[in-house]
N, CA, C and O atoms as a printed pandas DataFrame, in Angstrom:
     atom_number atom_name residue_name chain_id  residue_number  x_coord  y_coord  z_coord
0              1         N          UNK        A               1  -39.309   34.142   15.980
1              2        CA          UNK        A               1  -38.897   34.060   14.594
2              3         C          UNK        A               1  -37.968   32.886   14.323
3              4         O          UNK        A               1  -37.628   32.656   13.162
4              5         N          UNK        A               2  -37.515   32.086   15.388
5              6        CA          UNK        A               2  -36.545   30.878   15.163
6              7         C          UNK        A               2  -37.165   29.699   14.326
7              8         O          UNK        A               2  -36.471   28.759   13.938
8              9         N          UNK        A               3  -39.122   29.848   13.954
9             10        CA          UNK        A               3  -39.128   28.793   13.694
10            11         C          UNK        A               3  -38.867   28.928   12.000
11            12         O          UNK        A               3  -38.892   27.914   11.302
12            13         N          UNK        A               4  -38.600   30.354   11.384
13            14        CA          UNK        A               4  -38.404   30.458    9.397
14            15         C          UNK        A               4  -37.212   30.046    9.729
15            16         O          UNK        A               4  -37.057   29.316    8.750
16            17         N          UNK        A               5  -36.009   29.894   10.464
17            18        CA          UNK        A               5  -34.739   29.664   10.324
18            19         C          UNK        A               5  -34.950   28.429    9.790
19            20         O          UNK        A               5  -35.844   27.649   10.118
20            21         N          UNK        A               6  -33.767   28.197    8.625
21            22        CA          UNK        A               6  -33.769   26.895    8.540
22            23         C          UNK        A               6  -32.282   26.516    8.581
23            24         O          UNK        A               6  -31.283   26.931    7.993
24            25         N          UNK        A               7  -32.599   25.246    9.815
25            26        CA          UNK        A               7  -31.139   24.902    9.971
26            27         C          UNK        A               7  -30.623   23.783    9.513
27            28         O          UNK        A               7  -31.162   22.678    9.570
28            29         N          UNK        A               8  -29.465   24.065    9.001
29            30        CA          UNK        A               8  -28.558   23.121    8.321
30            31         C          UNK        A               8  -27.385   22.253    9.021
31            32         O          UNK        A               8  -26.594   22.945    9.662
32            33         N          UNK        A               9  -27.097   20.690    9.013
33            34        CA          UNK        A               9  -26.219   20.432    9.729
34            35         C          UNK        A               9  -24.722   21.059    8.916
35            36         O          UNK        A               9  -24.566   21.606    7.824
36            37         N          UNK        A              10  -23.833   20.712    9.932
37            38        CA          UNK        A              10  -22.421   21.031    9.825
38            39         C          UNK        A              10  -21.607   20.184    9.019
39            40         O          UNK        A              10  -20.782   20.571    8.191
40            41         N          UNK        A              11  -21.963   18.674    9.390
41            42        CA          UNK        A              11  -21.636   17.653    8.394
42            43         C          UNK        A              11  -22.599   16.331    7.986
43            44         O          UNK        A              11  -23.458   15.803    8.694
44            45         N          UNK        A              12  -22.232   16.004    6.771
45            46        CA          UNK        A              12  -23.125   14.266    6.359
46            47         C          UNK        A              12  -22.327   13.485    6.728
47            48         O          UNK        A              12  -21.354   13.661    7.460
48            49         N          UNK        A              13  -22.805   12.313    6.096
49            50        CA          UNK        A              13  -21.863   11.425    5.742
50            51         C          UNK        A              13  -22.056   11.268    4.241
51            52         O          UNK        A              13  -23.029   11.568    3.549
52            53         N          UNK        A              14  -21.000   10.775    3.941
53            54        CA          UNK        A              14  -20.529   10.969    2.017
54            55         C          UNK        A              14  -20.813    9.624    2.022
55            56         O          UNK        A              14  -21.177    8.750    2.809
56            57         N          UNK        A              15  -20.439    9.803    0.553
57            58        CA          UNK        A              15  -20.718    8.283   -0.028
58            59         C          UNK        A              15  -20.039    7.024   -0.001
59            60         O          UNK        A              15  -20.253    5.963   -0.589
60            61         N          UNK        A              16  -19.002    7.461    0.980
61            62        CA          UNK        A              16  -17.611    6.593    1.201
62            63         C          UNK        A              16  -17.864    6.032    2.716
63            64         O          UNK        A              16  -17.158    5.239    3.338
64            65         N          UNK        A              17  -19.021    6.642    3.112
65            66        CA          UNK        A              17  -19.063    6.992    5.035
66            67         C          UNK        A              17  -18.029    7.838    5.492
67            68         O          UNK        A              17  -17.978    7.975    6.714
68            69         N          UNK        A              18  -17.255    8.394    4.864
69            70        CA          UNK        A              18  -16.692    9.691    5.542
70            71         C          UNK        A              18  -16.979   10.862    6.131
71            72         O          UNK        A              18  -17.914   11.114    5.372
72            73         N          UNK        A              19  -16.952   11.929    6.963
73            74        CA          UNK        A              19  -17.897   13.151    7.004
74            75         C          UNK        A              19  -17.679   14.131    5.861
75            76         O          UNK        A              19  -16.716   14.314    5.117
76            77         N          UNK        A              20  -18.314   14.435    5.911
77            78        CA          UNK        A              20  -18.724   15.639    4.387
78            79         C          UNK        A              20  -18.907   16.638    5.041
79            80         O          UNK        A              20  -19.832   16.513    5.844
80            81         N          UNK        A              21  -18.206   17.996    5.041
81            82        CA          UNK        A              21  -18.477   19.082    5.561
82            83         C          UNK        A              21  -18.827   19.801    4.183
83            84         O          UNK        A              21  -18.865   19.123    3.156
84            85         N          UNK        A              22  -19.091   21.213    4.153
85            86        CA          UNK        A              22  -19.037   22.269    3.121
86            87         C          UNK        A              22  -17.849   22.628    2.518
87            88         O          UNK        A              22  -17.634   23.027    1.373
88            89         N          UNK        A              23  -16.865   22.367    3.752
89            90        CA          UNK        A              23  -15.666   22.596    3.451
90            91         C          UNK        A              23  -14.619   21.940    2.449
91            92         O          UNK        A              23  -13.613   22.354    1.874
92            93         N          UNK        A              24  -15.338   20.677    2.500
93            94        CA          UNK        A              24  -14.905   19.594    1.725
94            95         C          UNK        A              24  -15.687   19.092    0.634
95            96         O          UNK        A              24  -15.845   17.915    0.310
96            97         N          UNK        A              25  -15.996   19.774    0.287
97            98        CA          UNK        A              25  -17.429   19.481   -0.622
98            99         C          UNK        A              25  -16.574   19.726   -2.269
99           100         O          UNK        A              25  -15.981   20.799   -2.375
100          101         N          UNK        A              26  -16.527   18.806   -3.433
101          102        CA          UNK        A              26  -15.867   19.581   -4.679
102          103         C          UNK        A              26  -15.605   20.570   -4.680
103          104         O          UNK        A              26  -16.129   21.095   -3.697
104          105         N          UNK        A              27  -14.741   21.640   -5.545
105          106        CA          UNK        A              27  -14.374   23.297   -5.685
106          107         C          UNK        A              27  -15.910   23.049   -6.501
107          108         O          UNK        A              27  -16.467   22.038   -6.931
108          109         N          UNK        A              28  -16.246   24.402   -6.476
109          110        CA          UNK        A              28  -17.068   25.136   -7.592
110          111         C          UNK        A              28  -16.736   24.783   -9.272
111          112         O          UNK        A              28  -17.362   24.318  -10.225
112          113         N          UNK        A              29  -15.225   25.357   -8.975
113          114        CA          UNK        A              29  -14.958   25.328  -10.446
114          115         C          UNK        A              29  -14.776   24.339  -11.062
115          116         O          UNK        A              29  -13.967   24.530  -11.969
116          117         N          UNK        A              30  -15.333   22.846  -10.981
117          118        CA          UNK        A              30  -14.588   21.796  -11.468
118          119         C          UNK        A              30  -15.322   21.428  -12.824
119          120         O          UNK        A              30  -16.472   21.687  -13.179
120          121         N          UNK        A              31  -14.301   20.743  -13.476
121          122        CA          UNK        A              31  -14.434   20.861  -15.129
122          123         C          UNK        A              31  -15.114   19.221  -15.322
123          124         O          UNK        A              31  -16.265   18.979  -15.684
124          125         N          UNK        A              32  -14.074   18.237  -14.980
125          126        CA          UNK        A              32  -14.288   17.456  -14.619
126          127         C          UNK        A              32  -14.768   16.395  -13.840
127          128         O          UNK        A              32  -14.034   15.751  -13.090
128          129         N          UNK        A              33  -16.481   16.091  -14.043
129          130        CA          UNK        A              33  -16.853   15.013  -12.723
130          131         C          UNK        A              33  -15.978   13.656  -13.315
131          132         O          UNK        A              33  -15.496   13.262  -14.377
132          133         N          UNK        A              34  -16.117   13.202  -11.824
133          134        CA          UNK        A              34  -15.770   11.416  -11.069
134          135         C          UNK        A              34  -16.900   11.345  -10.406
135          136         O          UNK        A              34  -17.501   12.260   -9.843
136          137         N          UNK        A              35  -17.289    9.766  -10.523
137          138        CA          UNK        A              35  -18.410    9.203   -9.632
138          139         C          UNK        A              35  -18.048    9.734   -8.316
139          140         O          UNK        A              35  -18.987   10.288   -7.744
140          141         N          UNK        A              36  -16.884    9.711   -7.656
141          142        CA          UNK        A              36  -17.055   10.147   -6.098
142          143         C          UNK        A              36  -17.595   11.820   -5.510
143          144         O          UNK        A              36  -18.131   12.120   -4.443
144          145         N          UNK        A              37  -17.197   12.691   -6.687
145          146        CA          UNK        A              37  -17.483   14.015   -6.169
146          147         C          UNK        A              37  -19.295   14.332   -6.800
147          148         O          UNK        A              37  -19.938   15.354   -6.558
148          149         N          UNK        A              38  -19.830   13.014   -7.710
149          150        CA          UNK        A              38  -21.223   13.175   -8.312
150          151         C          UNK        A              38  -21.649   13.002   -6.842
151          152         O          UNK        A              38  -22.270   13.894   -6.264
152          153         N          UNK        A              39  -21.353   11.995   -6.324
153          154        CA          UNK        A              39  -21.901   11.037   -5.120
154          155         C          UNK        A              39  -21.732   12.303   -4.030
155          156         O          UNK        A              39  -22.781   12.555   -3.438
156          157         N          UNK        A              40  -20.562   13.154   -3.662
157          158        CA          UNK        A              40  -20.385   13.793   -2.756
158          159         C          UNK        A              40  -21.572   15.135   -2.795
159          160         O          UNK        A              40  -21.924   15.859   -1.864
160          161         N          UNK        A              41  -22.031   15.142   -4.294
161          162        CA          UNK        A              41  -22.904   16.489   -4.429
162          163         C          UNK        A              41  -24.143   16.080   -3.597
163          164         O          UNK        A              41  -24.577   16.591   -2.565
164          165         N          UNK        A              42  -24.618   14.989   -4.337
165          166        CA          UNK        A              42  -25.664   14.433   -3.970
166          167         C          UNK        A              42  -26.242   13.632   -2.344
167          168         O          UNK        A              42  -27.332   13.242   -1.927
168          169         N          UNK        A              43  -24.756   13.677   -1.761
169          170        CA          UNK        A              43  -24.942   13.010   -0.385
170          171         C          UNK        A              43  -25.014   14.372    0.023
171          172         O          UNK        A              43  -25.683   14.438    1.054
172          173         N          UNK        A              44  -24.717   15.183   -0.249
173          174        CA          UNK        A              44  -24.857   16.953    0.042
174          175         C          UNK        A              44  -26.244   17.200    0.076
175          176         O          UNK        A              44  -26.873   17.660    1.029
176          177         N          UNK        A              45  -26.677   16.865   -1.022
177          178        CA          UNK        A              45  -28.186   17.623   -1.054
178          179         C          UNK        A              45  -29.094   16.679    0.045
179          180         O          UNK        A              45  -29.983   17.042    0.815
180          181         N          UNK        A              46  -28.649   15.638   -0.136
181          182        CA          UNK        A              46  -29.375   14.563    0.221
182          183         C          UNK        A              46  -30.032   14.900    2.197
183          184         O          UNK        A              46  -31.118   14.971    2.773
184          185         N          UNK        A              47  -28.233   15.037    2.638
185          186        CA          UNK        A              47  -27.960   14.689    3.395
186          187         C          UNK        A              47  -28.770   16.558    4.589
187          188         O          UNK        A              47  -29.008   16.712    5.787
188          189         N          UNK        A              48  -28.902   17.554    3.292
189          190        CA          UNK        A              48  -29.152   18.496    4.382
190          191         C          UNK        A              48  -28.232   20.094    4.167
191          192         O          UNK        A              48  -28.568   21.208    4.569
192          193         N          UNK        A              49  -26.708   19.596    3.213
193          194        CA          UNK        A              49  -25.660   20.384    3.262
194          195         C          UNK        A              49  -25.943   21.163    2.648
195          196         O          UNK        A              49  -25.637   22.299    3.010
196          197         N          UNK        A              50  -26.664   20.976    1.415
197          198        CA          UNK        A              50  -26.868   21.808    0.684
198          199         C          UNK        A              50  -28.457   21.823    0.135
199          200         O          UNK        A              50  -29.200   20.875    0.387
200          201         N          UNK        A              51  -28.862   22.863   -0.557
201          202        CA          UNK        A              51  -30.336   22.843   -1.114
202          203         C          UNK        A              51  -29.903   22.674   -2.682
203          204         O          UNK        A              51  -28.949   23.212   -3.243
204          205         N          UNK        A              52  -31.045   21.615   -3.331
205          206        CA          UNK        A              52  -30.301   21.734   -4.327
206          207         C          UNK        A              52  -30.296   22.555   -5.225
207          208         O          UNK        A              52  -29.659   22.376   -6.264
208          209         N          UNK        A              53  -31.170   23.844   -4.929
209          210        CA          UNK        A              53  -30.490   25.008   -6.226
210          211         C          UNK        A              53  -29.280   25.602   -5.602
211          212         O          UNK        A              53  -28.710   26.351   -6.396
212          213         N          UNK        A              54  -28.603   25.504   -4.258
213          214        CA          UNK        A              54  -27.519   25.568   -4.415
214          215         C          UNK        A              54  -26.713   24.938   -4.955
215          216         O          UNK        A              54  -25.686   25.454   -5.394
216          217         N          UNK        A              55  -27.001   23.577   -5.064
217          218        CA          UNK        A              55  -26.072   22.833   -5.732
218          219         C          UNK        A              55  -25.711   23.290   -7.416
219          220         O          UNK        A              55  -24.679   23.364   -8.083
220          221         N          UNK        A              56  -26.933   23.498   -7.624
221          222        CA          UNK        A              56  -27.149   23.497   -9.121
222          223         C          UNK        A              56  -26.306   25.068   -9.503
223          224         O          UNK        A              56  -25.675   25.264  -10.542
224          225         N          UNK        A              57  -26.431   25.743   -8.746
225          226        CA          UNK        A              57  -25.861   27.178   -8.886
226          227         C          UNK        A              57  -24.215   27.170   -8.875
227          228         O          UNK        A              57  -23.322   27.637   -9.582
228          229         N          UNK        A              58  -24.318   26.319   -7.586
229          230        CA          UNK        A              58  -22.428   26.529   -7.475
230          231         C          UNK        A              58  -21.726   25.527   -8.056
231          232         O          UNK        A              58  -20.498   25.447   -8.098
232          233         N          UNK        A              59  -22.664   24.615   -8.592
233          234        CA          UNK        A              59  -21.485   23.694   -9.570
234          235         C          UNK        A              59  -21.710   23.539  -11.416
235          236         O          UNK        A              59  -21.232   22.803  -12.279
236          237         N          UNK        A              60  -22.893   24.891  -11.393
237          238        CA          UNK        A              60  -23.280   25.225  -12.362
238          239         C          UNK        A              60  -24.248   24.096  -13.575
239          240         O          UNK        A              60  -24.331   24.018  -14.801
240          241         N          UNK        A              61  -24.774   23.453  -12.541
241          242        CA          UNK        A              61  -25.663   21.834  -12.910
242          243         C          UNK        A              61  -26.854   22.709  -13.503
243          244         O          UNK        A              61  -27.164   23.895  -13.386
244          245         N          UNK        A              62  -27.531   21.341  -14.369
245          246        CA          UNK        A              62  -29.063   21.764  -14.745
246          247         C          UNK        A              62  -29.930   20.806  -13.754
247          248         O          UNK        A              62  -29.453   19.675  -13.663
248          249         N          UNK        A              63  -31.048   21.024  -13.035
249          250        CA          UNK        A              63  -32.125   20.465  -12.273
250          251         C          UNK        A              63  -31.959   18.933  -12.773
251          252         O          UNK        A              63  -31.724   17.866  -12.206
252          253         N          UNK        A              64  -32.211   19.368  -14.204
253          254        CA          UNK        A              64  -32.605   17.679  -14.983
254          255         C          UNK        A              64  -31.096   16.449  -14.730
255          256         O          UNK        A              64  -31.151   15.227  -14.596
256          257         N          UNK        A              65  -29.976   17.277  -14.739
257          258        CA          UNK        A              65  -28.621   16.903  -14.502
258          259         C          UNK        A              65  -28.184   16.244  -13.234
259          260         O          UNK        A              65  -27.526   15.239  -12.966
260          261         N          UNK        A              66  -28.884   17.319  -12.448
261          262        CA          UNK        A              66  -28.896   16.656  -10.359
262          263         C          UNK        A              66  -29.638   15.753  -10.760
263          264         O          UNK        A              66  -29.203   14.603  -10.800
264          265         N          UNK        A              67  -30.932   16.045  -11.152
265          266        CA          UNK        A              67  -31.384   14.757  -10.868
266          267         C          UNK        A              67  -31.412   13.125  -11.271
267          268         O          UNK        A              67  -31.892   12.148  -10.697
268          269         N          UNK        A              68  -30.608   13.304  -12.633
269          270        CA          UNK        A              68  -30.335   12.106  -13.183
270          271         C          UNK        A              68  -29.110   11.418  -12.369
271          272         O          UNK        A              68  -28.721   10.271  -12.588
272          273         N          UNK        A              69  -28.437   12.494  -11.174
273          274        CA          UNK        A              69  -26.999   11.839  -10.434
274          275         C          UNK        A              69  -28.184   11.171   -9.561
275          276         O          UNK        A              69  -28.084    9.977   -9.278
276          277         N          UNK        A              70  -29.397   11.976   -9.095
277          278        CA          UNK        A              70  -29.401   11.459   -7.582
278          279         C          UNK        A              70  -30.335    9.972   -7.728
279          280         O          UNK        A              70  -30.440    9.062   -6.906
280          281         N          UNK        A              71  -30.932   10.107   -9.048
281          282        CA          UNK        A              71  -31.699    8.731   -9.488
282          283         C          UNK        A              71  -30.356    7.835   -9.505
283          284         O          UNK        A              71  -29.970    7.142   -8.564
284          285         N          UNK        A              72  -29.867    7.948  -10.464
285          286        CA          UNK        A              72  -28.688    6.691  -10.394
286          287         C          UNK        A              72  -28.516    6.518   -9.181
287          288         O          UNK        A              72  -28.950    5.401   -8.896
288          289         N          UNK        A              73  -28.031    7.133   -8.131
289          290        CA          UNK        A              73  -27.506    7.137   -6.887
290          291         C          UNK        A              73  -28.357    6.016   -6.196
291          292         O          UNK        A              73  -27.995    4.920   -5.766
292          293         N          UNK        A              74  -29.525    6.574   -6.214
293          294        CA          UNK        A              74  -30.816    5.830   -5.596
294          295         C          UNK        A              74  -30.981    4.350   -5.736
295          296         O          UNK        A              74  -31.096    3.477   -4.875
296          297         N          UNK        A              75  -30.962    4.280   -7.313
297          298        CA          UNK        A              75  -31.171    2.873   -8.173
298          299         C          UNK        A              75  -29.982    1.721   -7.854
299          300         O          UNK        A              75  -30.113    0.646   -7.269
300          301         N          UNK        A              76  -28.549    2.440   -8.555
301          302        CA          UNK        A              76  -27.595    1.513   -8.169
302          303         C          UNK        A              76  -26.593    2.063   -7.478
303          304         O          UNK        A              76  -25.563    1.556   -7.924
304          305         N          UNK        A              77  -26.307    2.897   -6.551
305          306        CA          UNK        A              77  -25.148    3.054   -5.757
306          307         C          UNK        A              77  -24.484    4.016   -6.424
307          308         O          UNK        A              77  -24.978    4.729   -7.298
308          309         N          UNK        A              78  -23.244    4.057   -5.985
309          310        CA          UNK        A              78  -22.118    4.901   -6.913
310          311         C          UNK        A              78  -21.917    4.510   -8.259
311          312         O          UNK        A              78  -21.292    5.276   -8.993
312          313         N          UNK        A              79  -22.431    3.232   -8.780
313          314        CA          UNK        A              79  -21.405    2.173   -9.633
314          315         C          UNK        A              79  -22.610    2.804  -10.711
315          316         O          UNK        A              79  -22.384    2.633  -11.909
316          317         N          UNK        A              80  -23.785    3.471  -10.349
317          318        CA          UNK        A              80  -24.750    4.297  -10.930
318          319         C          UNK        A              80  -24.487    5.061  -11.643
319          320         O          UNK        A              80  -24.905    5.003  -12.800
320          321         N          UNK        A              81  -23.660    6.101  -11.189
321          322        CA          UNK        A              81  -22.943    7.285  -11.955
322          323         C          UNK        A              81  -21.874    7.209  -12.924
323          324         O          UNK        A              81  -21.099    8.094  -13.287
324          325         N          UNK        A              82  -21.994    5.584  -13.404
325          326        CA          UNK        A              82  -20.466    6.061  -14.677
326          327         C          UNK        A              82  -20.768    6.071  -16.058
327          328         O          UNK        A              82  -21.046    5.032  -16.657
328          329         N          UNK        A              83  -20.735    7.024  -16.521
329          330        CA          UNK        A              83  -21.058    7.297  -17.733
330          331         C          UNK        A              83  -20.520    6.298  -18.613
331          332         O          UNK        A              83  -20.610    6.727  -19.763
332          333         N          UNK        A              84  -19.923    4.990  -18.578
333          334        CA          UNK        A              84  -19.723    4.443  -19.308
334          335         C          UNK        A              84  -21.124    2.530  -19.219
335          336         O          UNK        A              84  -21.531    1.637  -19.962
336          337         N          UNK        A              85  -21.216    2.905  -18.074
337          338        CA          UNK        A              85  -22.294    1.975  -17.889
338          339         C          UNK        A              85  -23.405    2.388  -17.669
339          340         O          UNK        A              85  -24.237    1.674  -17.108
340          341         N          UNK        A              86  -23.794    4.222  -18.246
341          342        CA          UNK        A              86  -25.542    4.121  -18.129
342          343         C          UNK        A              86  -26.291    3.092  -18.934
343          344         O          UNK        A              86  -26.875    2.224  -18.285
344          345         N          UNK        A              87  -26.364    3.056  -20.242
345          346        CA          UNK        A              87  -26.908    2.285  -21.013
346          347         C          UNK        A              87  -27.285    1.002  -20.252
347          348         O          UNK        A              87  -28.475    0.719  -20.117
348          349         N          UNK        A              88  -26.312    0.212  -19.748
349          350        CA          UNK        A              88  -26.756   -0.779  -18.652
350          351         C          UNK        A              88  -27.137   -0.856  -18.218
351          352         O          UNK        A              88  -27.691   -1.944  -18.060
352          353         N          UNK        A              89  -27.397    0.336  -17.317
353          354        CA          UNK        A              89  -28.427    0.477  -15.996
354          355         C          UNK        A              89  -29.904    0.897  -16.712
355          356         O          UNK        A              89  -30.989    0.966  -16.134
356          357         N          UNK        A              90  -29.672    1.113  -17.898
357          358        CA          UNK        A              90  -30.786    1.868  -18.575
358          359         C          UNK        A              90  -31.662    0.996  -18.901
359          360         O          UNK        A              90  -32.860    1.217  -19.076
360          361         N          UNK        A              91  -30.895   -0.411  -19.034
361          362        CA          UNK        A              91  -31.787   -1.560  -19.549
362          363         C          UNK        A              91  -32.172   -2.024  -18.954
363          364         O          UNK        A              91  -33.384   -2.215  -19.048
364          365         N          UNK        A              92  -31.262   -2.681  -17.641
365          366        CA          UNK        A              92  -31.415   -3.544  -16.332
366          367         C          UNK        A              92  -32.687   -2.701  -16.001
367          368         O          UNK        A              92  -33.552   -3.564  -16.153
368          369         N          UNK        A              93  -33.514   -1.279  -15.555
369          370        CA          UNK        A              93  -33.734   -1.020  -14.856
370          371         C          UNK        A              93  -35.390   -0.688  -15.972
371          372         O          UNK        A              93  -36.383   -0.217  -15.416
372          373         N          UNK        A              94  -35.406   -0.946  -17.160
373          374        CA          UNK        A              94  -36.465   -0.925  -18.014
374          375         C          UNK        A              94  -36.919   -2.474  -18.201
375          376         O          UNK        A              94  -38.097   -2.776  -18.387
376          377         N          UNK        A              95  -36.142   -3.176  -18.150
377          378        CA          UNK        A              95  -36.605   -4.533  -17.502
378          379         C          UNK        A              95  -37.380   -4.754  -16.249
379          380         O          UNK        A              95  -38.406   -5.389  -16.007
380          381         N          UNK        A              96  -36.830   -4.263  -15.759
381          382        CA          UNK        A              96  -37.373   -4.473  -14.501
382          383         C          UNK        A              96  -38.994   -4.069  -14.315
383          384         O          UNK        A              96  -39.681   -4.826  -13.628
384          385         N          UNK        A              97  -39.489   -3.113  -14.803
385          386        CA          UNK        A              97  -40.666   -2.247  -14.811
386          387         C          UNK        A              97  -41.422   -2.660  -16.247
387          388         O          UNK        A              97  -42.225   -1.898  -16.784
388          389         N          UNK        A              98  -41.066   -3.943  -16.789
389          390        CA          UNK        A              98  -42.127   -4.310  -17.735
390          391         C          UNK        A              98  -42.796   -5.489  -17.226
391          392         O          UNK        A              98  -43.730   -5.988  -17.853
């Protein structure tokens, strides 16, 4: 029966190259994102730590929400996630694909 187990590592690496445990992972309750704890969710899911309807459950995200962190993430880095420069990336990256 060891092979339904599914195993999870202990730690990633974050988006900083630091290790990322569970332990260290944002609180649940947070009101407020920062690009570093978007980045920390997503090096989470990414990385193995988490599945992402856990993610979506314990930080109370919508699917469509993860996934617009983990596209940015993908596209431009951390510098992806700031809500003050989507529009930018929105253009740069609709340029690109015409």
């Amino acid at each position: 029966m060891i092979e339904n187990q599914i195993i999870k590592p202990l730690k990633v690496i974050g988006p900083l190259g630091e290790p990322l445990s569970f332990d260290n992972l944002p609180p649940a309750s947070l009101n407020r994102w920062v690009i570093r704890r978007k980045a920390e969710v997503v090096a989470a899911v990414n990385g193995g730590l988490l599945t992402i309807e856990e993610a979506c459950a314990r930080y109370n995200l919508t699917l469509e929400e993860f996934a617009s962190w983990q596209r940015a993430v993908d596209r431009s880095g951390m510098q992806g996630l700031r809500v003050t420069r989507l529009q930018h990336y929105r253009d740069l990256y609709e340029r690109e694909f015409r």
